[in-house]
Every structure is written in C-alpha cells, then in structure tokens.
Backbone as numpy.savetxt, mean C-alpha at the origin, in Angstrom:
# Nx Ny Nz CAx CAy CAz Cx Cy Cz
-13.60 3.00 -22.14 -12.94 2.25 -21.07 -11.67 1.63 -21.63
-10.82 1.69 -20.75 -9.58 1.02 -21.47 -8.41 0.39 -20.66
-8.02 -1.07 -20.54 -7.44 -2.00 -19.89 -6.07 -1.77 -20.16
-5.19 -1.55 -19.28 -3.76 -1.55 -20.12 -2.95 -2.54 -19.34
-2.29 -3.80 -20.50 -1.83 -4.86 -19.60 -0.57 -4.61 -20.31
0.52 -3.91 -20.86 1.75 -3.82 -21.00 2.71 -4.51 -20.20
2.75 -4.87 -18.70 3.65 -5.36 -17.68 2.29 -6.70 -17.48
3.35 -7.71 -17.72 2.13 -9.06 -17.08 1.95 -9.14 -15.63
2.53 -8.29 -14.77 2.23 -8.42 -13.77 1.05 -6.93 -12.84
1.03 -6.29 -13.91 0.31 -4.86 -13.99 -1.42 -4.93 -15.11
-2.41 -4.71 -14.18 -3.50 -4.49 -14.82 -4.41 -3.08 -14.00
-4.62 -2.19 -15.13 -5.03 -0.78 -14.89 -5.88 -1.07 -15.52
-7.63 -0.25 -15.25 -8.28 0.15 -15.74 -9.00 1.58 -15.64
-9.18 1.95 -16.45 -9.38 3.46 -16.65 -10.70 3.89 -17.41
-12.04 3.96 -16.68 -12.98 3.78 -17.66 -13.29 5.42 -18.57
-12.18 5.58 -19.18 -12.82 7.00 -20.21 -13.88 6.88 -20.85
-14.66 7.55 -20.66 -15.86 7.21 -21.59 -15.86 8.51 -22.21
-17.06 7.89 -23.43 -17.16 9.35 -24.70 -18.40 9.80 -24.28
-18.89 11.29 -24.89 -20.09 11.44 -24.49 -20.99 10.81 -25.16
-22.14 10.42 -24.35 -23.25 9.71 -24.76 -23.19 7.82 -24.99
-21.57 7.52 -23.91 -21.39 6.01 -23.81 -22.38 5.49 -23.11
-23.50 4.31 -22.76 -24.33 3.80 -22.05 -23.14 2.91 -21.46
-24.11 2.47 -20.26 -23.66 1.45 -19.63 -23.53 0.36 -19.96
-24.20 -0.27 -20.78 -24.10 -1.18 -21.71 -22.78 -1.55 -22.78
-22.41 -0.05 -22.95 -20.78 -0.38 -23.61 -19.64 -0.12 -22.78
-20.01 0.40 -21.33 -18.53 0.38 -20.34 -19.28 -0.11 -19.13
-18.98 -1.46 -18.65 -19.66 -1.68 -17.49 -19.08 -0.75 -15.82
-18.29 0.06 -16.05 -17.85 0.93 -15.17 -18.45 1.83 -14.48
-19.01 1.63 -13.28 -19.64 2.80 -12.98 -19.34 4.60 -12.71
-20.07 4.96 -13.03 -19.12 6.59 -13.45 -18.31 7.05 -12.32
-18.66 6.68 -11.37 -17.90 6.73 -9.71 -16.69 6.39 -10.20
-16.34 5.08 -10.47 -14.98 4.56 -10.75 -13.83 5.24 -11.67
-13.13 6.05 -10.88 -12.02 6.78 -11.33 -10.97 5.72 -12.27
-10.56 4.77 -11.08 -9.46 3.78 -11.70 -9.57 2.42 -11.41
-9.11 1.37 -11.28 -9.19 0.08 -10.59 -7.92 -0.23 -11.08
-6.69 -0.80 -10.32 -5.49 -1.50 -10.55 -4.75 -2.06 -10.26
-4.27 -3.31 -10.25 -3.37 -4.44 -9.32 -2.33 -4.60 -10.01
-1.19 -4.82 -9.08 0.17 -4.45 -9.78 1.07 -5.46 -8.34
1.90 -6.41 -9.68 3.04 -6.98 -8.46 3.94 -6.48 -8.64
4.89 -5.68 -7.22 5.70 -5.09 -7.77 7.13 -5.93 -7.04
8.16 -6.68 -7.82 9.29 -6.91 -7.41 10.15 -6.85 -7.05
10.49 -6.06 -7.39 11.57 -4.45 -7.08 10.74 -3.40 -6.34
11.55 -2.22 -6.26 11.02 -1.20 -5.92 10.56 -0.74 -6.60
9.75 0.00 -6.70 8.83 0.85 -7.72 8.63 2.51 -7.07
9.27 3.70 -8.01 8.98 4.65 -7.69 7.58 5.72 -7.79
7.00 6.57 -6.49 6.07 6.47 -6.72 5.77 8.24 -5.84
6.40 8.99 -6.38 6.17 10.61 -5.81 4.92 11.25 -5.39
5.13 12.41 -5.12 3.78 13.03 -4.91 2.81 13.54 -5.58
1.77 13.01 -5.57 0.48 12.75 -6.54 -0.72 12.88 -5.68
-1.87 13.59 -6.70 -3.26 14.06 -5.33 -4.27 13.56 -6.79
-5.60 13.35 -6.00 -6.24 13.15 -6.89 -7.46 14.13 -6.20
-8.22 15.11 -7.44 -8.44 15.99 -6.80 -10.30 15.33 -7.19
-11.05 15.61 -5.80 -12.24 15.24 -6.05 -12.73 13.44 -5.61
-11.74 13.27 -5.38 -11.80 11.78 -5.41 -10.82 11.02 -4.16
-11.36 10.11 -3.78 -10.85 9.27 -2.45 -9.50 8.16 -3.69
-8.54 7.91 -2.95 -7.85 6.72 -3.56 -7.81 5.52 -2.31
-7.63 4.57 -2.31 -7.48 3.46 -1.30 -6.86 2.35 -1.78
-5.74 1.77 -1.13 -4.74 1.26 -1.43 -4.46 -0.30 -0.43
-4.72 -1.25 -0.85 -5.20 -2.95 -0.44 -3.68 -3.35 -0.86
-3.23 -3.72 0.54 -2.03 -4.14 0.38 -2.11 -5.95 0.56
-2.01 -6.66 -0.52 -2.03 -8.28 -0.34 -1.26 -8.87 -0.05
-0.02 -8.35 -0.55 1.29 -9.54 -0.14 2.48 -7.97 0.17
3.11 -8.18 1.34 4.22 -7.51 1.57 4.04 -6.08 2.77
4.68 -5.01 2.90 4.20 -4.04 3.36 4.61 -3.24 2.54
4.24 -1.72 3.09 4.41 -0.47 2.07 4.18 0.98 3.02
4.99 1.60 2.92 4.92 2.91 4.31 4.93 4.06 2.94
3.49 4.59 3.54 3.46 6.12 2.87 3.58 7.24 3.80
3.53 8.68 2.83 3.93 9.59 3.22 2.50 10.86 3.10
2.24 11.43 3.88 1.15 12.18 4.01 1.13 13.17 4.80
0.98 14.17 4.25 1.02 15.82 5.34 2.58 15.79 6.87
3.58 15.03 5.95 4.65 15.23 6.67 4.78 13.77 7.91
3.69 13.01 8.11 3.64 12.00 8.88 3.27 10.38 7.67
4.25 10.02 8.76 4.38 8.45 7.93 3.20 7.54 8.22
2.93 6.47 7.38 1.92 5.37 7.87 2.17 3.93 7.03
2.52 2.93 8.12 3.10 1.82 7.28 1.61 0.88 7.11
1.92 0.06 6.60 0.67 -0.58 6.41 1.53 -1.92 5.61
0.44 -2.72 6.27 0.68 -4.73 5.87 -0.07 -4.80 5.01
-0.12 -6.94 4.62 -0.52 -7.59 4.12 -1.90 -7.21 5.18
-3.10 -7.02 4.16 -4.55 -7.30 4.84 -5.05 -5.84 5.45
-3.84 -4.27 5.11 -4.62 -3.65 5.30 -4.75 -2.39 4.40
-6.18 -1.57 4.68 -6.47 -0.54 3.81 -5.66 0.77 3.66
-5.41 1.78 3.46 -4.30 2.82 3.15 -5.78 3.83 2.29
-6.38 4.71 3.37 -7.01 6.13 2.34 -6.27 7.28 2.76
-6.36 8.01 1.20 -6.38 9.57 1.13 -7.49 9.98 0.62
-7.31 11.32 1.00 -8.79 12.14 0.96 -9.07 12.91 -0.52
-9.69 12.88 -0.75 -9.65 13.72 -2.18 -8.60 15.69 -2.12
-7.87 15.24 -2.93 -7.06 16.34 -2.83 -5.77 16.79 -1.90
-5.30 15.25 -1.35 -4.60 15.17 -0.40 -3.17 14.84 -1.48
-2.14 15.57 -0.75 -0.72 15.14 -1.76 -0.29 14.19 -1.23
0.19 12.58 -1.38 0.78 11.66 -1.17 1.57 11.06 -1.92
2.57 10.41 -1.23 3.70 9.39 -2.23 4.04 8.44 -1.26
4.81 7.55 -1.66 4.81 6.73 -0.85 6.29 7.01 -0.23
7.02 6.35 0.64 7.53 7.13 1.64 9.19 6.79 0.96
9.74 8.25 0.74 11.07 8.24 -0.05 11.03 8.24 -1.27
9.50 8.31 -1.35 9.08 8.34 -2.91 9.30 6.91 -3.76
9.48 5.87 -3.31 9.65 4.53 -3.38 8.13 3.46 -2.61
8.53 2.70 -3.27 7.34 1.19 -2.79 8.34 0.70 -3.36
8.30 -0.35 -1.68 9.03 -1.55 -1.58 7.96 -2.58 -1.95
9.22 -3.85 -2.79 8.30 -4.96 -3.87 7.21 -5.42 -2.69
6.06 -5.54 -3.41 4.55 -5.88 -2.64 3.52 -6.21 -3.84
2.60 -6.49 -3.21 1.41 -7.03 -4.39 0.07 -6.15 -3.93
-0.42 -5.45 -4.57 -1.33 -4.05 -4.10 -2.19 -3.87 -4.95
-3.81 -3.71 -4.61 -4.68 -3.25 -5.78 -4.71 -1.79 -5.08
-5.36 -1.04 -5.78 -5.81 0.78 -5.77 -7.32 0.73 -6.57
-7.55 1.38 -5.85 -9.18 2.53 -6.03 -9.41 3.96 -5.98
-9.74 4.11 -6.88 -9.88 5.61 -6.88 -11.20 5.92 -7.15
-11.93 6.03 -6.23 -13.21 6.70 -6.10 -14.04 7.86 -5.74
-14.58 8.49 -7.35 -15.25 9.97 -6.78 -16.01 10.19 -5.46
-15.56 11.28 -5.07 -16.07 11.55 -3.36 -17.94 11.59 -4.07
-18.33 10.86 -2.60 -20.17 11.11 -2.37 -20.27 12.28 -2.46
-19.80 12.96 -1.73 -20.39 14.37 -2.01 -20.31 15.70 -2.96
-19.21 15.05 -4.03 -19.35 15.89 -5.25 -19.94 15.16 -6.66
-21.14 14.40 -6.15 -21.85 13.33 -7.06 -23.33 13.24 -6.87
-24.20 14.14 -6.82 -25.53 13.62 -6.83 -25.92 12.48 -7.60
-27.00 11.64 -6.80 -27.17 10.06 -7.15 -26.10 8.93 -7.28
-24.95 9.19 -6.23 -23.80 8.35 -6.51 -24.20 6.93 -6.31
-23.00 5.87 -7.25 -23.70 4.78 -7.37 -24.86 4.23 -7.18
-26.01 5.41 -7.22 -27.72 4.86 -7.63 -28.19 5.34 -6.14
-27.62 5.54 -5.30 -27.87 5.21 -4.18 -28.99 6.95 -3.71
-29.62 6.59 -2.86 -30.77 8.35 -2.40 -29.55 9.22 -1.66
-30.35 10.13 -1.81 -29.65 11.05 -0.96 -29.36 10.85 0.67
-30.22 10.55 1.16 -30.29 9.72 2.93 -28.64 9.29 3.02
-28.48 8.02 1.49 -27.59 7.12 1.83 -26.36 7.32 1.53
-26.10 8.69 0.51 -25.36 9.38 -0.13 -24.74 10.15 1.27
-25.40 11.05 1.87 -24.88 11.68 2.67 -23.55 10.41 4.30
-24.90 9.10 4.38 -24.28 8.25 5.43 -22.74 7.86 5.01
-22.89 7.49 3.70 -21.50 7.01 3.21 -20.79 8.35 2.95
-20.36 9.01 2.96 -19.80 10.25 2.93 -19.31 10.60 4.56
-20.33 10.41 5.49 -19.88 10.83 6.67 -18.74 9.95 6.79
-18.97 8.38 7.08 -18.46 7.14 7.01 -17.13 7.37 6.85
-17.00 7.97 5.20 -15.71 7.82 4.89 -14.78 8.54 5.05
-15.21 9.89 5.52 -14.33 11.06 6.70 -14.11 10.77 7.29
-14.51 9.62 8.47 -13.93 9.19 9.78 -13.28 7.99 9.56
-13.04 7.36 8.56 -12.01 6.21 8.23 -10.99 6.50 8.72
-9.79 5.61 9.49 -8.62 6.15 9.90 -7.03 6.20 8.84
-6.52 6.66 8.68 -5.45 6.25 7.48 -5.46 5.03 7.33
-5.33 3.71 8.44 -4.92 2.88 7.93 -6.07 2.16 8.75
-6.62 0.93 7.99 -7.24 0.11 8.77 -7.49 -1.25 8.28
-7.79 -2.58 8.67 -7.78 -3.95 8.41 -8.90 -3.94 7.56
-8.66 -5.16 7.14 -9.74 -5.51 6.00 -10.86 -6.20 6.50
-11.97 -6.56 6.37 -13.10 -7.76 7.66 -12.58 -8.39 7.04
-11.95 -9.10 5.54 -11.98 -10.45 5.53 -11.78 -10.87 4.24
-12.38 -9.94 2.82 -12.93 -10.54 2.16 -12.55 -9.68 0.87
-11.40 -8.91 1.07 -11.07 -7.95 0.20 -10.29 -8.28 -0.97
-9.61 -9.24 -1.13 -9.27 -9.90 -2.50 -10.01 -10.46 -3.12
-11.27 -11.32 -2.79 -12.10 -11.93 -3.24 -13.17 -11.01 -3.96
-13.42 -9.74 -2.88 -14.09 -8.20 -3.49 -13.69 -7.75 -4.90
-12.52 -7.45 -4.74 -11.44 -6.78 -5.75 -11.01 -7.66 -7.12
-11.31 -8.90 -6.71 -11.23 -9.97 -8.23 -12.32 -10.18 -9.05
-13.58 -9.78 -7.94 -15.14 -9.93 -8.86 -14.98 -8.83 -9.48
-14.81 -7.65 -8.81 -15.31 -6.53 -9.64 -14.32 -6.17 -10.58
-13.20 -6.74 -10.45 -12.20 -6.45 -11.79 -13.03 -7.58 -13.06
-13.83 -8.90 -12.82 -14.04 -9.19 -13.48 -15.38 -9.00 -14.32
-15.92 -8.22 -13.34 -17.26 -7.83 -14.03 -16.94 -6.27 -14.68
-15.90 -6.03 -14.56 -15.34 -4.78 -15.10 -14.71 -5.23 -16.88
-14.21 -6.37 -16.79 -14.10 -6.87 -18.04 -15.02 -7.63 -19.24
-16.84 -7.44 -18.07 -17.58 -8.21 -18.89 -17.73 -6.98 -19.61
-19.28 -7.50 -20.27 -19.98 -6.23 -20.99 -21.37 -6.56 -20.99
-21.86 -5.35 -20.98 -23.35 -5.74 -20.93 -23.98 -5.07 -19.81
-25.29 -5.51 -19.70 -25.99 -5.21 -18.35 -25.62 -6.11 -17.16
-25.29 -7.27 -17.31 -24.89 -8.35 -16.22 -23.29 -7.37 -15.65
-22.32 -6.66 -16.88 -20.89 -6.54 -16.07 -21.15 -4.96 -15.57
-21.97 -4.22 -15.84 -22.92 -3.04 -15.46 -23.26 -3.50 -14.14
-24.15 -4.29 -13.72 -24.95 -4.55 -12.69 -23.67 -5.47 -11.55
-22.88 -5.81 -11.96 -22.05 -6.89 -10.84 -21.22 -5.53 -10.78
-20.53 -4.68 -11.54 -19.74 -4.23 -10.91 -20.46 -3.13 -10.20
-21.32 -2.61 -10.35 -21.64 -1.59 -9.06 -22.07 -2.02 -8.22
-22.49 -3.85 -7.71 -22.32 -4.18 -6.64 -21.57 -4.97 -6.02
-20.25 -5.04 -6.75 -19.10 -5.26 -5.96 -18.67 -4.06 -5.54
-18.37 -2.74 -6.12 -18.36 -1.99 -5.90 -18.35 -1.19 -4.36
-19.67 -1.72 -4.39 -21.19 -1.36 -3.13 -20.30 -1.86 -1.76
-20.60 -3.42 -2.15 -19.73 -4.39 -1.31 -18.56 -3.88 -0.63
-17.56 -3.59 -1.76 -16.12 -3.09 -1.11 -16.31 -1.81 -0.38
-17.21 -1.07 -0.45 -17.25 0.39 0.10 -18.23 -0.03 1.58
-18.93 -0.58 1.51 -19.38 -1.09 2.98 -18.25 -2.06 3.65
-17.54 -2.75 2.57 -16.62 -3.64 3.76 -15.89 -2.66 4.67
-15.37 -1.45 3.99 -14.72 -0.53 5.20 -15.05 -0.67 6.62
-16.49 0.04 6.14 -17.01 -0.10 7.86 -17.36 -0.96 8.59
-16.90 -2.53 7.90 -17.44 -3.33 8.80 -15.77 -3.91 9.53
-16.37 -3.73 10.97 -15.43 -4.53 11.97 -14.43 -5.75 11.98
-13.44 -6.49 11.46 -12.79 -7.33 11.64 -12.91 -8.33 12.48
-13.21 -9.60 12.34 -13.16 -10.22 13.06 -11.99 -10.73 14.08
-11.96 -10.58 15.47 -10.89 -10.70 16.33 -10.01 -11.77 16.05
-8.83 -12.15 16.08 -8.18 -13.47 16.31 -7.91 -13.73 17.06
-8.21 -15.37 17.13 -8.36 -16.14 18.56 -7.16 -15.89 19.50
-5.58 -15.72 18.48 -4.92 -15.26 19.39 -4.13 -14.00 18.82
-5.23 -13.40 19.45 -4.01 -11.90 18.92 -3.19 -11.25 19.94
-3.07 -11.82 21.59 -2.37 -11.64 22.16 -1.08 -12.26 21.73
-0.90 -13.07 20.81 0.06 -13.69 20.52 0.72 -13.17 19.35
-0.23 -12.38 18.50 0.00 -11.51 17.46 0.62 -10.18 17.82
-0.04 -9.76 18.66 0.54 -8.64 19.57 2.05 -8.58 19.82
2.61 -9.65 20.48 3.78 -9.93 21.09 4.45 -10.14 20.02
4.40 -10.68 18.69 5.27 -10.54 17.57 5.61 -9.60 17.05
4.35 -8.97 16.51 4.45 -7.37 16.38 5.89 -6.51 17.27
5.30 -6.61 18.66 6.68 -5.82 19.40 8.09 -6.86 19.39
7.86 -7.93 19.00 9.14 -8.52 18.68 9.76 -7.71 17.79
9.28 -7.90 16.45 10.06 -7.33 15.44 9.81 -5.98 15.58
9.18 -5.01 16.00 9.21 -3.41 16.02 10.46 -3.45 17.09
10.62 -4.28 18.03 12.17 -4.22 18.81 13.20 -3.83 17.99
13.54 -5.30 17.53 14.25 -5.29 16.43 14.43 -3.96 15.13
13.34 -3.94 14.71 13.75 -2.49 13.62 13.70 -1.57 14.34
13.95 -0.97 15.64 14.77 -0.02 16.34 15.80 -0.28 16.50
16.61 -1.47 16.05 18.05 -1.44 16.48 18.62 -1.96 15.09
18.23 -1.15 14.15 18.75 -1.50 12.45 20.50 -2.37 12.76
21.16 -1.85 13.31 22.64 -1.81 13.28 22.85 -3.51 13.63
22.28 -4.09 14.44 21.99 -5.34 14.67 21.36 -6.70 13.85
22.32 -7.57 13.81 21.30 -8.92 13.01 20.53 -9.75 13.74
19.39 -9.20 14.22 18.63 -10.13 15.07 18.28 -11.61 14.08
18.62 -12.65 14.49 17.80 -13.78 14.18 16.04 -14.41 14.31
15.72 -15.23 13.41 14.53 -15.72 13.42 14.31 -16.71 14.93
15.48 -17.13 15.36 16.07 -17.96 16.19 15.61 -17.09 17.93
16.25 -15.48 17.64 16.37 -14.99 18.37 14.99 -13.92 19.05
13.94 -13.99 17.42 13.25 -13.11 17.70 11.76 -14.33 18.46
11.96 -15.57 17.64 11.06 -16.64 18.19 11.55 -16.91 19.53
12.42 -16.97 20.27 12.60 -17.14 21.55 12.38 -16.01 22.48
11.72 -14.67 21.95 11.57 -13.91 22.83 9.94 -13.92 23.14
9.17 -14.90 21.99 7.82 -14.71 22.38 7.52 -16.11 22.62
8.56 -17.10 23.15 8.37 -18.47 23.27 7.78 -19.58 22.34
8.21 -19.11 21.24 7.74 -19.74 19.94 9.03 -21.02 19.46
8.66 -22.10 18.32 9.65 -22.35 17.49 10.29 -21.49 16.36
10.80 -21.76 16.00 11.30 -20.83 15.01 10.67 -21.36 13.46
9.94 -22.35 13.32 9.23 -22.44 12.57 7.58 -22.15 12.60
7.18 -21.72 13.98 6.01 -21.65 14.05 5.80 -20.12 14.37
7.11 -19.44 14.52 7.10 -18.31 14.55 6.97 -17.22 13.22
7.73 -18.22 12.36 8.13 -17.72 10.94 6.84 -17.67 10.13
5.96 -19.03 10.52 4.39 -18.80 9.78 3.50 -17.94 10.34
4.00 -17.63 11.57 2.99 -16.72 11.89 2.94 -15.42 11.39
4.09 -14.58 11.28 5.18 -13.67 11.06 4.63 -13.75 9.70
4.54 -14.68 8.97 4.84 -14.39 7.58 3.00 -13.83 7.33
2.13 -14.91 7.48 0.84 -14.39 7.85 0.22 -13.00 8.19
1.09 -12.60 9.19 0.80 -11.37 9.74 1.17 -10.09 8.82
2.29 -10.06 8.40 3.03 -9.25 7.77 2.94 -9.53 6.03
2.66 -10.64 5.40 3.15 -10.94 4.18 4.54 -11.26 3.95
5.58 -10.90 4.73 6.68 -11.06 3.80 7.22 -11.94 5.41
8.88 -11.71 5.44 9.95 -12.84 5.83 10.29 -11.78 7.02
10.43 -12.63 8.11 10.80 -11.44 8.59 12.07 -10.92 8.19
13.30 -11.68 7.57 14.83 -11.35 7.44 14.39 -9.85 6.47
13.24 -10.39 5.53 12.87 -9.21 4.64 12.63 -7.83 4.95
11.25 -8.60 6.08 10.87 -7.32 6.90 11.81 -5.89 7.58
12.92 -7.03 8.46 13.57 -5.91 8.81 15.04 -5.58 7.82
15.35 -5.92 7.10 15.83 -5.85 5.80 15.21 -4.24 5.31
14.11 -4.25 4.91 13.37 -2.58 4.24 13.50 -2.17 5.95
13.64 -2.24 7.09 13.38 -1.48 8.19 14.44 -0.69 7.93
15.74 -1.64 7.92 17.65 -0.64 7.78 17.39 -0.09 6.22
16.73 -0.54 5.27 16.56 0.62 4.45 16.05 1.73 4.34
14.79 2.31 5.31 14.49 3.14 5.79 15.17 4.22 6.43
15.46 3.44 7.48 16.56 3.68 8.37 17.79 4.86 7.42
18.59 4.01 6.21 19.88 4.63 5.86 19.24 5.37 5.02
17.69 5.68 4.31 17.50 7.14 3.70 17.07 8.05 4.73
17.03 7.86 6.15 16.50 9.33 6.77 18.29 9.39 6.91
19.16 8.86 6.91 20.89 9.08 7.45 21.01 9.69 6.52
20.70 9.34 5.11 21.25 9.72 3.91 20.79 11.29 3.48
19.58 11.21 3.97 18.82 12.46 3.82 19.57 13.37 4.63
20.14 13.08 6.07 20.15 13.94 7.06 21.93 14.26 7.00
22.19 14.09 5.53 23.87 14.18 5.22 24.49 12.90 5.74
24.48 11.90 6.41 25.71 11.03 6.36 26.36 10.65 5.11
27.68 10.21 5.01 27.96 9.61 3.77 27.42 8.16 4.19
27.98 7.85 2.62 27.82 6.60 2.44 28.40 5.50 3.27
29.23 5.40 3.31 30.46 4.69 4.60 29.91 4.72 5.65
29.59 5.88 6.09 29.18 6.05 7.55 27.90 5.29 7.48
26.92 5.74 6.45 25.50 5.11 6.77 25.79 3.30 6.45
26.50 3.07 5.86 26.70 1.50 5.82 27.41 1.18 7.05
27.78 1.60 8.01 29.05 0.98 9.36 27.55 1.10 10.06
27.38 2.49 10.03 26.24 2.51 11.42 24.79 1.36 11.44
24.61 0.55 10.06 23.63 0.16 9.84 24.25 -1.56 10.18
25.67 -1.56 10.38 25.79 -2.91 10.65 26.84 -3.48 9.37
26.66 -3.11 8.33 27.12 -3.73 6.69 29.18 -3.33 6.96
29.17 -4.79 7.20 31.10 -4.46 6.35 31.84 -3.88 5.61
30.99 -3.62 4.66 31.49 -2.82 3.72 30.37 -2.15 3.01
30.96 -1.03 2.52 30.12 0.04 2.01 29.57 -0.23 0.50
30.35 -1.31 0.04 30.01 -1.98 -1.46 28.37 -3.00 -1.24
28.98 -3.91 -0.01 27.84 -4.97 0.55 26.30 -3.99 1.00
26.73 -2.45 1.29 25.17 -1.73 1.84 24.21 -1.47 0.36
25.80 -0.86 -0.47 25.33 -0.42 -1.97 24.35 -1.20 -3.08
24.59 -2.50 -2.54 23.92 -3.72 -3.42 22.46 -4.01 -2.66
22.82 -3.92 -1.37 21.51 -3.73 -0.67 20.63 -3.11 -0.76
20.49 -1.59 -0.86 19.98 -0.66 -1.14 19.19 -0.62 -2.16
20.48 -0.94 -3.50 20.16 -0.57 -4.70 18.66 -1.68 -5.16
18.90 -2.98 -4.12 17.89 -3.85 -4.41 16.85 -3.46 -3.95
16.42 -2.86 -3.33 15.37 -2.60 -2.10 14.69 -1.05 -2.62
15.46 -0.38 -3.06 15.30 0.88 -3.37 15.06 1.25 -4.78
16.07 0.40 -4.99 15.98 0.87 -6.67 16.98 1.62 -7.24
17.76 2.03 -6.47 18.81 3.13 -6.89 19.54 3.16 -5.92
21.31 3.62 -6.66 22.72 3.58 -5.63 21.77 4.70 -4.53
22.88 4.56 -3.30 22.26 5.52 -2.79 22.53 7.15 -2.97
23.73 6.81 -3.78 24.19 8.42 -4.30 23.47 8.70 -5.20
22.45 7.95 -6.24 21.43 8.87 -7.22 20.39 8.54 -6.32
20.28 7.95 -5.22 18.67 8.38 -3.97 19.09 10.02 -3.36
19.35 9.97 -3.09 20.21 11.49 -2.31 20.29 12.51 -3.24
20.64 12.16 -4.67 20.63 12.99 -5.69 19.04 13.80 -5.71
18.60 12.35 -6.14 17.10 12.46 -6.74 16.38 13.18 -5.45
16.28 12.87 -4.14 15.96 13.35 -3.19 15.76 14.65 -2.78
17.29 14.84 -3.01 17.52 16.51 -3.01 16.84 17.78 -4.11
16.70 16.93 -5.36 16.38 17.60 -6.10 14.69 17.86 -6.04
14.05 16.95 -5.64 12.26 17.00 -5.54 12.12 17.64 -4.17
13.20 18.00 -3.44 12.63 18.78 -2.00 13.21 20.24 -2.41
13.66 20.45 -3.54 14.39 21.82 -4.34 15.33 22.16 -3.34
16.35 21.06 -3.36 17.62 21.63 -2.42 18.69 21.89 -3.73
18.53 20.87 -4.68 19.44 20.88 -5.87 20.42 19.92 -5.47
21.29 19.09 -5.98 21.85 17.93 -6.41 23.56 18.42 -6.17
24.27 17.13 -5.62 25.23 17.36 -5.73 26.27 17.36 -7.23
C-alpha cells in the first residue's frame, strides 16, 4: 500500500499489495483500486483515461467540474456524485478541471469479483444491478465527506481495527448512492437560482451582476450570494466566469481567433481575455488550441 503526499494539498492512495500481503499489513480492501483528495487551485489538466474493470466516482466538495463522456457533457457541483463505468474513456471537459476540491474512487466492478467486499452472492449481484442504473450525475444523501474522511482514515490505520473500519466505510459509501436525498425545505427557491444563473451563462458576452441576478428571484443580494454559494460551492462572479471560459474553448475549437473570441465574450481587450483564460485554464489560449488540436490528431498550428 502506498500514500503519496508530494503536493500538501494532494493525498493518493494506492493499495499495491505483494503476494501473500494479509490484511493485517494493508488495511485496504482488495476492491479498493484507489482513494484520493486533491485541492485543486488552478486548473488542473486531466485527458482521456478509462479504467478497465472498475467503476471510478468522483465527489465534488467545493466548486464545480464538467466532464466529458461518449461525446456528451455533464457538469456537476459542490455535493454531487460523477460515475463512469468500468472501461468507459473520460476526461474532464477540454481536458481541464477547473480549481475545485474533489475526492475519487475507484472501485472493482461486483461483477468481476466473486465474494466482493465479503458480501454473498444474493448481495453481490443487488449491488451490481444498483450500480448500472446510477445516473451520471447524482446528489449526495448527506454524509459524503464525513464517509470519505473515515475511510481515508482507517485506510491509514493498521491492523484488524483499519481492516475492519475501512471495509465498512467502504460499505457505507457504496449504499449511500442509493439512498435518496433529503428534499430542501426550499428548493423551489433553489430551483429559481439555478435558472437565474443558467440565464446568465447563456449570454457569456454580458456582465450580469450579483445585484442583477438577486433581483430576478426577489432576493437580497446578500442572501442571494449565500445561497448561491451553498448551492454551487463557488461565487457566482466565479461561476459564470468558467461559464465564458467554456464558452471561448468551443469558439476556439470551432476556429475563431483570439480577438474575435475575446470581443464576442464581452473582454476589451484581447490581452484582458488572455490573462483570464490563462487563469482558469491553465494555458494561453493559443497553446489550448495547440494542445487541442493535437490530442483530436488534427496537428498543431
């Protein structure tokens, strides 16, 4: 088993085991492909990658993050889940993750595991159905950071006690899937924010205000902003901030220049989009377009 904390804000675990390791010297259960939480500040690049045999699932805590899968997009918040299927090619969308705070799981599929995590065959087969009908993206009931901190820490004990906690945190996190979310009292009110700002990031070219987007759902603008921030993890200025970055890599992709994709997005100048970008993205947008071109084998200007 082996912890790699190189980045203080990055913890991977990877339980390799040798043959003939007991449980007793890797409290990892053999299911457990990976376990890893990572804050990311910047952008972080992140291409197309499959894991073959094995489910990955992706707990987004602070921020959002839009992936890319069989040609269709799927964004996903603070508070919700993100699966692929074993053997599915994914990256995240532009091949980038925007800064967020995210654990990952990578867990061998039930059904290429007789006796998975201990469990009979009856229960082997239920959780297997279960996790085929998961939808790409779905909410958490409640309790999924608190899940994900035990079992990272019983992943660092040793013994039979960090053996025995982590395959039932484990357990835990793989039933929380299927359990239902509890409603919020006002999610009609959640609702209406939501299409506030999805307004708004349809009209990238525009600076909607906090001012402007709280007066459309009859809010203050401070009671709008906590809600907003709650809902989403991040700001909204942020939020729709990565929306026009989105936005200027499908332009960029689809040939605009640079100039053009900075006027049409609203930005004065094409220097003021460049700094934008480069923050959000990670790269000018002339080595995004580069790099772009080259992983879809168009070849580089």
């Amino acid at each position: 088993m082996s912890i790699h904390l190189t980045d203080p804000h990055r913890w991977v675990l990877r339980p390799e085991r040798e043959d003939g390791m007991e449980a007793a010297d890797s409290p990892a259960p053999a299911e457990l492909v990976q376990l890893g939480r990572q804050r990311y500040s910047e952008a972080y690049p992140i291409g197309p990658h499959r894991h073959d045999g094995a489910y990955e699932f992706v707990y987004v805590e602070r921020g959002a993050v839009t992936w890319e899968v069989g040609g269709s997009t799927y964004s996903t918040m603070a508070g919700q889940w993100f699966i692929t299927h074993p053997g599915e090619l994914h990256s995240a969308r532009f091949d980038h993750m925007e800064p967020s705070r995210i654990w990952w799981l990578i867990l061998a599929a039930p059904d290429e595991r007789p006796g998975w995590l201990r469990l009979s065959e009856e229960e082997r087969s239920w959780v297997s159905g279960r996790l085929g009908g998961l939808p790409r993206v779905f909410p958490d009931a409640g309790r999924a950071r608190e899940q994900l901190a035990e079992l990272k820490s019983a992943l660092e004990a040793r013994g039979a006690e960090g053996a025995l906690g982590a395959r039932h945190w484990l357990l835990d996190i793989v039933l929380g899937f299927f359990r239902a979310p509890a409603a919020p009292a006002d999610s009609a009110l959640l609702e209406a924010i939501r299409r506030s700002v999805a307004d708004a990031a349809a009209r990238p070219e525009q600076r909607v205000t906090v001012a402007e987007l709280a007066n459309a759902v009859h809010l203050s603008e401070s009671h709008y902003f906590k809600l907003f921030r709650a809902l989403f993890g991040l700001s909204p200025a942020v939020y729709l901030d990565r929306a026009r970055m989105e936005r200027a890599c499908e332009l960029l992709r689809a040939g605009r220049s640079v100039t053009d994709t900075a006027f049409e997005l609203g930005y004065k100048t094409s220097q003021h989009f460049a700094t934008s970008f480069k923050k959000t993205i990670g790269r000018s947008p002339q080595q995004w377009r580069a790099d772009d071109e080259r992983g879809r084998g168009h070849g580089g200007e």
